[in-house]
C-alpha positions as CSV (number, residue, x, y, z in Angstrom):
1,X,108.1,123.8,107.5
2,X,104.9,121.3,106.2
3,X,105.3,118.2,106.1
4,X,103.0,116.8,103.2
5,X,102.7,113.1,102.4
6,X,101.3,111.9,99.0
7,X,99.4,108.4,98.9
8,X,99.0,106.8,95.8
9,X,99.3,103.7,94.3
10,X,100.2,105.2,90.5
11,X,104.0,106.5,90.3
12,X,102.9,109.2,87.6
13,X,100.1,110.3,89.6
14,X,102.5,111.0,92.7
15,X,104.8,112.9,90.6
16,X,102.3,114.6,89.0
17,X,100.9,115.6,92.3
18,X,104.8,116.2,93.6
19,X,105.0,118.7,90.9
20,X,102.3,121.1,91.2
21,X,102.9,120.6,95.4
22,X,106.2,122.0,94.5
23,X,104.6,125.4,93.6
24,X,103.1,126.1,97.5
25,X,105.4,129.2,98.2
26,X,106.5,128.4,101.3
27,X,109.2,125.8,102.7
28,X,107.9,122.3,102.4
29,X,108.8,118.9,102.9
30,X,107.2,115.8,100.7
31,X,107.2,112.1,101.3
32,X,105.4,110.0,99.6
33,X,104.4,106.1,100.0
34,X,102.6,103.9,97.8
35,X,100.3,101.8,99.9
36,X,97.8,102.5,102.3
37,X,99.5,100.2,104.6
38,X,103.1,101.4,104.2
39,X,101.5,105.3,105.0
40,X,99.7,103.9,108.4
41,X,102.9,102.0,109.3
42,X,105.3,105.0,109.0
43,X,102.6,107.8,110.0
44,X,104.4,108.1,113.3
45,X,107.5,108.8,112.0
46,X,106.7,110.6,108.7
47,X,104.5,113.1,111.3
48,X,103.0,114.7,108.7
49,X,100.6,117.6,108.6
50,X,98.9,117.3,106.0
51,X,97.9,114.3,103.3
52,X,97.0,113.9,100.2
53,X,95.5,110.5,99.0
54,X,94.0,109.0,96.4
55,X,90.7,107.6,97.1
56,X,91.7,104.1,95.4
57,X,94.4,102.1,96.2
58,X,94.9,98.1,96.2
59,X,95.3,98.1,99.9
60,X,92.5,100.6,101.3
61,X,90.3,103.0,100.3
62,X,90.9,106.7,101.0
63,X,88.3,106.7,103.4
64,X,89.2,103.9,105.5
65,X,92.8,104.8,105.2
66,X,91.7,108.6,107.0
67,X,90.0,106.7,109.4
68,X,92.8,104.6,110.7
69,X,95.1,107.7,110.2
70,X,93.1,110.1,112.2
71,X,92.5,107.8,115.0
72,X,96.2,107.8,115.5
73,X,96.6,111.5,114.6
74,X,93.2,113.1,115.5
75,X,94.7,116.4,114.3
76,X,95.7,115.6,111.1
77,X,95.0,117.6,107.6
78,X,93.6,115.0,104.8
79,X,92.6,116.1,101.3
80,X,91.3,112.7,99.6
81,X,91.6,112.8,95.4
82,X,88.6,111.4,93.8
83,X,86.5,110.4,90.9
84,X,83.2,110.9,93.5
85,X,81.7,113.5,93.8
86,X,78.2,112.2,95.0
87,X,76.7,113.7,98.5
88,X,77.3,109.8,99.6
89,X,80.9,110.1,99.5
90,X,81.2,113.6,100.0
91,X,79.2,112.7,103.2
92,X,81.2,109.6,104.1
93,X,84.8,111.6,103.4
94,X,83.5,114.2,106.0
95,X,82.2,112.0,108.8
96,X,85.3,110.0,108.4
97,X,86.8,113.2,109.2
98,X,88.7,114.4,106.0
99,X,89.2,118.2,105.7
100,X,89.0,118.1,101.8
101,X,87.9,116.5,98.0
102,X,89.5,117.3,95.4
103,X,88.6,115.6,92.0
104,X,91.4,113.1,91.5
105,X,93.3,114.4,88.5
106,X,93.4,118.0,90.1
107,X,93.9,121.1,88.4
108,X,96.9,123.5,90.2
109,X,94.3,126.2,90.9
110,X,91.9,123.1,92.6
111,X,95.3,121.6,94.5
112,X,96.4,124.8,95.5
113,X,92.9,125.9,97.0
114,X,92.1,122.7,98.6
115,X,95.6,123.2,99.9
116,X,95.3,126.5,101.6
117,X,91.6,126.0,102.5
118,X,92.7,123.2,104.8
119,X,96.2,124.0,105.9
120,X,94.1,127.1,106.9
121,X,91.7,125.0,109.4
122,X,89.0,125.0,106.4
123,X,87.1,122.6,105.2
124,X,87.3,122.0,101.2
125,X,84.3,120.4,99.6
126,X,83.5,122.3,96.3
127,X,80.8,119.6,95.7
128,X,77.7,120.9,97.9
129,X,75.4,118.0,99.7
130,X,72.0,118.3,98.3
């Protein structure tokens, strides 16, 4: 079973991302948490093997909140949602560690790639570095 965890401040947007998770064909488990800060506290416990988080939240960016999460977890999948797509931030998502971008209001084919892609040790960044 994968355990997936969906971080993001915006109820609609974690049931809208719940939704199309739901079509992965294979057995799956979903938790989601609404803070940066409530994710990092229960990331023990939730053990999750992948994330994917919205690159805004009130708390923490996406970035500093992968950060944090992968120097507890070093081995764990993140796919950060955002509206930047920039070599900057692509740049900054990868040295942070992140394993995929995905524009923030995905498409199911986009989710569903970026899902596979990294849940298959790939790296997703449809946005190329100049």
């Amino acid at each position: 079973m994968t355990k997936i965890v969906i971080v993001a401040h915006h109820a609609a947007f974690r049931k809208s991302l719940l939704t199309m998770l739901q079509e992965i064909p294979e057995e799956i488990e979903i938790t989601e948490k609404d803070t940066s800060f409530k994710f990092i506290e229960d990331l023990n416990f939730l053990s999750p093997d992948l994330v994917v988080m919205d690159s805004r939240m009130p708390d923490r960016n996406g970035i500093e909140t992968a950060t944090i999460a992968l120097t507890k977890k070093p081995a764990l999948r993140i796919i950060i949602l955002s509206m930047f797509t920039d070599d900057k931030y692509v740049q900054e998502a990868k040295n942070a560690g992140v394993k995929g971008l995905a524009l923030k209001a995905p498409s199911l084919k986009e989710l569903m790639d970026a899902y596979h892609t990294v849940m298959n040790d790939g790296l997703y960044f449809p946005y190329p570095l100049k």
